[in-house]
C-alpha positions as CSV (number, residue, x, y, z in Angstrom):
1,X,-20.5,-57.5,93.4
2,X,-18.5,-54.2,92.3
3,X,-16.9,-56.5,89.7
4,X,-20.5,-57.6,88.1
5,X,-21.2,-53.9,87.4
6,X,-18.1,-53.2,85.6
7,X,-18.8,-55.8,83.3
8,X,-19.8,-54.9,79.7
9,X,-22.0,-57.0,77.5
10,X,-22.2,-56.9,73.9
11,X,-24.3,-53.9,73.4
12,X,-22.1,-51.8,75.2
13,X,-24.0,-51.2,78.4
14,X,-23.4,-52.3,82.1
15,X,-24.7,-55.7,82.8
16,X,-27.9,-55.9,84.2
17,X,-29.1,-51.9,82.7
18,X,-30.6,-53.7,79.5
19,X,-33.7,-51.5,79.5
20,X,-33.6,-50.4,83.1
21,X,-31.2,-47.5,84.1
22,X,-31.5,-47.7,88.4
23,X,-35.0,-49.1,88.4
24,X,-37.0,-46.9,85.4
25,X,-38.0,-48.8,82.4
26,X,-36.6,-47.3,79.2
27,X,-38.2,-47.4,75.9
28,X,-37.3,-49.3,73.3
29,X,-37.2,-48.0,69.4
30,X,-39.0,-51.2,68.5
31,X,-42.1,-50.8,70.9
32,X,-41.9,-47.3,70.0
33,X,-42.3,-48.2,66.0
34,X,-45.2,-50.1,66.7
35,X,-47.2,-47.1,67.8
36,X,-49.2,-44.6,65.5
37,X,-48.7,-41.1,64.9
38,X,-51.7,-40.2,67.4
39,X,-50.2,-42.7,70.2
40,X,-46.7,-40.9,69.9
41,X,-48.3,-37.6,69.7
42,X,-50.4,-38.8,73.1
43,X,-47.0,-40.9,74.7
44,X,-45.1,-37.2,73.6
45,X,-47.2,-35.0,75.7
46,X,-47.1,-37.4,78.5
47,X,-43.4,-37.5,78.5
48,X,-43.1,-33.8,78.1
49,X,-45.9,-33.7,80.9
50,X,-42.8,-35.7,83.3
51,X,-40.6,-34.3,82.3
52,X,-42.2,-30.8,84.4
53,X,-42.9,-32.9,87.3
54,X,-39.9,-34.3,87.4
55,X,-37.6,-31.2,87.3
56,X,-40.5,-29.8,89.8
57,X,-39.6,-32.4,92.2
58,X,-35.3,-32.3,91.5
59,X,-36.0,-28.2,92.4
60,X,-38.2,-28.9,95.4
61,X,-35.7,-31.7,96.6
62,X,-38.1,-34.3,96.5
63,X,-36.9,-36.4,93.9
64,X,-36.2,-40.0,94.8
65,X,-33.9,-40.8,91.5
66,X,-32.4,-37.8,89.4
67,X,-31.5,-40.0,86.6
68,X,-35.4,-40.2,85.9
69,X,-35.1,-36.6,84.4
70,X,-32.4,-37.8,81.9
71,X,-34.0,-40.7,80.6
72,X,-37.1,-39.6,80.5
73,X,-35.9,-36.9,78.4
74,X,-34.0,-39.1,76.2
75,X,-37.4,-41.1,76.3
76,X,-39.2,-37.8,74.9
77,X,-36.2,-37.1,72.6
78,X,-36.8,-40.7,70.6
79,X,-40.7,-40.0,70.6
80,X,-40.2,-36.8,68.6
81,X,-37.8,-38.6,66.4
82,X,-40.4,-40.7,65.2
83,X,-42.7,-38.8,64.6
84,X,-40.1,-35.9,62.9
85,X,-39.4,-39.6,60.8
86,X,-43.2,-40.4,60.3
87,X,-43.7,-36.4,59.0
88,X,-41.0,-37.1,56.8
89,X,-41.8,-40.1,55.0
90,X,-45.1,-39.1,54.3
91,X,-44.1,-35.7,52.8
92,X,-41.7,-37.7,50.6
93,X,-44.5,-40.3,49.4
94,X,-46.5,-36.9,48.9
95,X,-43.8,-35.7,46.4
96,X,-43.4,-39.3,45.1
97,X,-47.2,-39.1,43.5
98,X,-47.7,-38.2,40.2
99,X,-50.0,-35.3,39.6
């Protein structure tokens, strides 16, 4: 069993932690893409809002898994990417028009 997670599939993680780091689903870019601006702006200040609870708990002791804290902040972090990337492309389109 201690073999099994030492094993490395192709896309460099442990076997068996596609998507799921010790039982907390982690986003994927793709589902993430599919969303508007307004759903990443709503899914950002939900994240941000776990993000509080969840170093509430780690201070208060009652945390059940600490890792939560780090992926959901790397959850938050690829939000906010998007939407710095959305902001982006449509100031570039902007510039793009003629006037």
């Amino acid at each position: 069993q201690v073999a099994d997670r030492d094993q490395v599939c192709d896309s460099g993680r442990a076997v068996g932690c596609e998507g799921v780091l010790a039982g907390v689903a982690t986003m994927e870019m793709k589902e993430l893409r599919n969303l508007t601006e307004a759903e990443l702006a709503e899914k950002a200040r939900q994240l941000t809002q776990e993000v509080f609870n969840l170093r509430f708990q780690h201070a208060t002791g009652r945390i059940e898994n600490p890792m939560r804290i780090r992926q959901t902040r790397r959850d938050l972090a690829r939000v906010k990417t998007l939407i710095r990337q959305l902001t982006l492309s449509s100031e570039r389109s902007a510039d793009k028009r003629p006037r």
